[in-house]
C-alpha positions in Angstrom: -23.9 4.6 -7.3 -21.4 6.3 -4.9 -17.7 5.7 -5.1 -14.4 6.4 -2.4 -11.4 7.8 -3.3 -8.8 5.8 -2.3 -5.1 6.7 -1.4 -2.6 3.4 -0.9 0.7 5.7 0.7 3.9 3.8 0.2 7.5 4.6 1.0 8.5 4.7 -2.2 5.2 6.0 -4.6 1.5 6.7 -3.7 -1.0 5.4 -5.7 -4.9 7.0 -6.1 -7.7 4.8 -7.1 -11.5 5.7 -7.5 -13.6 3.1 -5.9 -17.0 2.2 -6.6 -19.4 0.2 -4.0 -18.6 -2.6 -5.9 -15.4 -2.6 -5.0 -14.2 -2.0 -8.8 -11.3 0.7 -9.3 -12.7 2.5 -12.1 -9.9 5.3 -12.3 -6.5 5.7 -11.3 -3.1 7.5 -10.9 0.3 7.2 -9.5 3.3 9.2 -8.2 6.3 9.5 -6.3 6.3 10.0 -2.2 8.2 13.4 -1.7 8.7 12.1 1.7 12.3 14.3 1.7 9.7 17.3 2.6 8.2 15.7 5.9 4.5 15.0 6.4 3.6 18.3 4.5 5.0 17.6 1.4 3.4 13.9 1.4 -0.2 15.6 2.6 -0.2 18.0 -0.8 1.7 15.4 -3.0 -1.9 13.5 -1.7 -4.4 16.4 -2.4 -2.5 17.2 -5.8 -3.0 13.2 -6.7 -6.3 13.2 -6.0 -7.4 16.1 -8.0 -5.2 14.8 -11.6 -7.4 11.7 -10.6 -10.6 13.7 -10.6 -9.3 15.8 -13.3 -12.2 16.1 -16.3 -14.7 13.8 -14.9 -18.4 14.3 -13.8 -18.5 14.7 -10.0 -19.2 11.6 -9.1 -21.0 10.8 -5.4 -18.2 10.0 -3.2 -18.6 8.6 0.2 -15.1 10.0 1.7 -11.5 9.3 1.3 -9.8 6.1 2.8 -5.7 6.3 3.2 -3.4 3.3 4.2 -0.3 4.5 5.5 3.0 2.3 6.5 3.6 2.6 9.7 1.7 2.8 13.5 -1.9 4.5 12.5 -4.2 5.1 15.7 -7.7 5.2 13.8 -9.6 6.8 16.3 -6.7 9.9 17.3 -6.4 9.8 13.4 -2.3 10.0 14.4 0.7 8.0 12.9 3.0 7.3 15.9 5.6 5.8 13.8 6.0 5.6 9.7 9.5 4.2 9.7 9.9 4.4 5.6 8.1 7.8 5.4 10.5 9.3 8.3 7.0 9.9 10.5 6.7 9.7 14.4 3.7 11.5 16.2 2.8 13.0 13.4 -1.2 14.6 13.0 -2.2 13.1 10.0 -5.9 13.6 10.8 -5.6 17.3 11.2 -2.9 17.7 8.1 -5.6 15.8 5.8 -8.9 17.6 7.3 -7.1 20.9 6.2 -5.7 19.9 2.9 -8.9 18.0 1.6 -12.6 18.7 0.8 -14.1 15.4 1.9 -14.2 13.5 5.0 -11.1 11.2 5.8 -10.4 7.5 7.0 -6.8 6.5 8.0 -6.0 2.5 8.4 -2.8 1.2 8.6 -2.0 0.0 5.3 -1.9 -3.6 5.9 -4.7 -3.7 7.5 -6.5 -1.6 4.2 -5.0 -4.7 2.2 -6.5 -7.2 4.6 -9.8 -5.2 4.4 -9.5 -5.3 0.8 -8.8 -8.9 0.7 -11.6 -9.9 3.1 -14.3 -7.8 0.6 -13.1 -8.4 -2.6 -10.2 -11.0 -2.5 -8.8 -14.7 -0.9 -10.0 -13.8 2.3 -13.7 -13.3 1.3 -15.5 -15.9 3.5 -12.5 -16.5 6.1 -12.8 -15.1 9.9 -9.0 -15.7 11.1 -7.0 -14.7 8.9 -2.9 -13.2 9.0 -1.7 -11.6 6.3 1.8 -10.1 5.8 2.9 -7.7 3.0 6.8 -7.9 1.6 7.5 -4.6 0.0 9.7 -1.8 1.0 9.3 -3.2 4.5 7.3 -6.0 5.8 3.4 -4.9 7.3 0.9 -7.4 8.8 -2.3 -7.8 9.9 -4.6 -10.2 11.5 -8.5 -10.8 11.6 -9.7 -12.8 14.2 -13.2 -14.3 14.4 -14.4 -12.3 11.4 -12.6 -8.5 13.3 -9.4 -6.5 12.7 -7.1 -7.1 15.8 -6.5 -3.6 16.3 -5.1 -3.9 20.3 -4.9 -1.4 23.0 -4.3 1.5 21.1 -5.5 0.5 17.6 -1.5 -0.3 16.7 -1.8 -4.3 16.6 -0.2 -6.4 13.7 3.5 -5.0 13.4 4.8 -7.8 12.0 7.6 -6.5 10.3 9.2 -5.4 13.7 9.0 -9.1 15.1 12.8 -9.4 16.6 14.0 -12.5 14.1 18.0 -11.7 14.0 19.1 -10.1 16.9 22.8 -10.0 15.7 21.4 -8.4 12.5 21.3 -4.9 11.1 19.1 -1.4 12.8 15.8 -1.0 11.9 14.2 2.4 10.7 12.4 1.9 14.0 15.4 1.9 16.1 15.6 -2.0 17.1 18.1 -4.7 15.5 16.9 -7.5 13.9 13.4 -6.7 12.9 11.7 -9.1 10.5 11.5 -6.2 7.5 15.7 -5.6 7.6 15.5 -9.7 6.6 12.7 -10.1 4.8 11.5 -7.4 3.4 12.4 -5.9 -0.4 14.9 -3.8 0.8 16.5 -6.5 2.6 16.8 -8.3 -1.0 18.6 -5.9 -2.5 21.0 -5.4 1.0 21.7 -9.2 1.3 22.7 -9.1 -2.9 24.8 -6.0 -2.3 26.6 -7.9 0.9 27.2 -11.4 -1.5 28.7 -8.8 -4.1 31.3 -6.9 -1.6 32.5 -10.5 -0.5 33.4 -10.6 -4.0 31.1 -13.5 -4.5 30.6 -14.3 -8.1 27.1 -13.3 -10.4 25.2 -11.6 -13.0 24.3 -8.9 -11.5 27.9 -7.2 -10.2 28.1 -3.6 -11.7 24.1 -4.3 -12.8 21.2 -1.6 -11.5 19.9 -3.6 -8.3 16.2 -4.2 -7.8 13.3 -7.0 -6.9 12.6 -7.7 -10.3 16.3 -7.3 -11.5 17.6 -10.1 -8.6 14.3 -12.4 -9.5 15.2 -12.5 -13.0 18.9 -13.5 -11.9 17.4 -16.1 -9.9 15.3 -17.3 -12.6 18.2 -18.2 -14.5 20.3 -19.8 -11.9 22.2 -17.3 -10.1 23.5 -18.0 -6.9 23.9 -15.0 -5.2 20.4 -14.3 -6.2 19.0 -17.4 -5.7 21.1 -17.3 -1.7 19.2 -13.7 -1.0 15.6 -15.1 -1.4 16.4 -18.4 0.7 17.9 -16.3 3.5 14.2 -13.8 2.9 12.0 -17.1 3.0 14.0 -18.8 5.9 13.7 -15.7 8.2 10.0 -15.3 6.6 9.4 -18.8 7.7 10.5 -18.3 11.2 8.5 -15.5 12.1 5.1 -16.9 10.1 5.7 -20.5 12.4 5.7 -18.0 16.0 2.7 -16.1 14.4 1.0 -19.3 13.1 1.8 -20.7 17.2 0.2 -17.6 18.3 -2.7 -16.9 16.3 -3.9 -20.1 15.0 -4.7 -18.7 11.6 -7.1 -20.6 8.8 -5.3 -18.7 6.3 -2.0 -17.1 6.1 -1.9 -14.5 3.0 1.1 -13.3 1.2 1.0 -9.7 -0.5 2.9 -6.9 -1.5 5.4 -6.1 -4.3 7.7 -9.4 -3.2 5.3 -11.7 -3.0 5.1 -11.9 -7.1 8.6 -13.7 -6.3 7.2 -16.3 -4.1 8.1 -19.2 -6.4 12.0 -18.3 -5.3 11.4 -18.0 -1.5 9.0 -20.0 -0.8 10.8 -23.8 -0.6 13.3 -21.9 2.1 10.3 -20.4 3.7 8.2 -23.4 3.8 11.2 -25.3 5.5 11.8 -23.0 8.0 7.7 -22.6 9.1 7.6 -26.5 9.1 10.2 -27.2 11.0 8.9 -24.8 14.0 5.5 -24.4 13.9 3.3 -26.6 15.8 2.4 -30.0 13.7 -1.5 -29.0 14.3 -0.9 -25.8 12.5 1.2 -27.2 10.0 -1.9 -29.4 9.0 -4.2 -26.8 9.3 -3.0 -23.8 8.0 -3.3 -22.6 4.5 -0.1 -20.0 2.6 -0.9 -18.1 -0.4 -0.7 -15.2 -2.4 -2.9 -12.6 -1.9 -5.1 -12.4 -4.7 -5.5 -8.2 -5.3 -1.7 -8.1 -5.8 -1.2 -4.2 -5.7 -4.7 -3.3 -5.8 -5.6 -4.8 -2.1 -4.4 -1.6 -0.7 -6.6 0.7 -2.4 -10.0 -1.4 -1.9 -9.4 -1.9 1.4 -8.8 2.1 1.9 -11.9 2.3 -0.3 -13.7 -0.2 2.0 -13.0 1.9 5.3 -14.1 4.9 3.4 -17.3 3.4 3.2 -17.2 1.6 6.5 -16.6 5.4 8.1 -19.2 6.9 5.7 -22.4 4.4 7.1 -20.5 4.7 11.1 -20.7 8.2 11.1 
């Protein structure tokens, strides 16, 4: 059997994963993104991963490398344009990896690797028009229509998270004001909890840590100011999945990423704000749920265009 290795690149850690054809992650690692050093220091915290991952195990036959990165990924130049929550623009990844690793590369946007991993092995399997939309340190997206990535002009389709939602809102690691992923995103969360606390606004968690899991358990038990930050995630959520629902005319709309295993407290405010402007056909028609790889979509879908660039070339 032959297997990929498999890099899912986040903002905050980057996690390894060795894929069989199967589609099972039989081994894995994780570590922090030294994304302080610039693309070098992310390229060798990448090769350095990969090798503990490999570390005391028969050389299996592997197929190539697949990496999902966040941010603008051109699959054919093999270059990231923009990687707002790594710091990247223009940046060679292609050449930095072909230099720093022994086996053949793949680079997919990192939403689209989740989709891919979805559509393979998850709650896509069988769908052709599908959107999904990750909620993690920012907010990614992709879209398959009629059974095909959407890739655009330049292979850079499906930037959801930069979808202009609040234009009297706060600047984006892109540059713009307003984008879905300063609303909506994990980040956002913890920045709308932070805003409640300055106005002095009573709750649990003043002087606490803040985090995602810290502001869902505060919600869980009734707290307002936690409770207030995931309606104000879900209603700008909402808003932006009703234009893309208008747009796309989706079977299936899937929710994925690190947030979206704190659906249950965003999702009333969300599905009031996609009802109330998306188009009654769609609102019959369409289908919103969790993704169903959770945190593993990433790496089978990176796994899957390893294998996908292995058989094209």
């Amino acid at each position: 059997m032959r297997y990929a290795l498999a890099v899912d690149l986040g903002g905050t850690s980057i996690k390894f994963g060795l894929v069989s054809e199967a589609g099972d992650i039989v081994l894995r690692h994780e570590r922090s993104t030294p994304k302080a050093g610039g693309p070098p220091a992310v390229v060798a915290a990448i090769a350095e991963g990969l090798q503990a991952l490999l570390a005391g195990e028969a050389a299996p036959a592997l197929a190539g490398v697949g990496i999902g990165i966040p941010g603008l990924v051109d699959p054919e130049t093999k270059t990231v344009a923009l990687a707002p929550n790594l710091g990247w623009a223009d940046v060679p990844a292609g050449a930095l990896f072909a230099e720093a690793l022994p086996w053949p590369v793949a680079l997919e946007n990192d939403a689209r690797a989740a989709l891919l991993g979805e559509r393979w092995r998850g709650a896509a399997r069988g769908v052709d028009d599908v959107l999904l939309v990750t909620l993690g340190t920012g907010v990614g997206g992709a879209v398959l229509s009629g059974g095909r990535l959407l890739r655009g002009a330049r292979g850079l389709a499906g930037e959801i998270g930069h979808l202009p939602v609040h234009p009297a809102g706060v600047r984006c690691g892109c540059g713009a004001v307003g984008c879905l992923e300063t609303e909506a995103s994990a980040t956002a969360l913890v920045r709308h909890v932070e805003a409640a606390l300055r106005r002095g606004e009573p709750s649990a968690l003043a002087g606490r840590p803040l985090s995602p899991v810290a502001i869902a358990q505060a919600a869980e038990a009734g707290d307002a100011v936690a409770r207030a930050a995931f309606d104000r995630v879900g209603r700008f959520l909402g808003l932006a999945l009703a234009g893309l629902a208008n747009a796309l005319n989706p079977a299936l709309i899937l929710l994925g990423g690190g947030l979206a295993s704190a659906e249950a407290f965003f999702r009333p405010a969300m599905w009031a704000a996609f009802s109330a402007h998306v188009l009654p056909a769609h609102r019959a028609a369409v289908d919103i749920r969790r993704a169903a790889l959770g945190n593993d979509a990433g790496l089978v879908g990176a796994a899957y265009a390893a294998f996908s660039a292995a058989v094209a070339g």
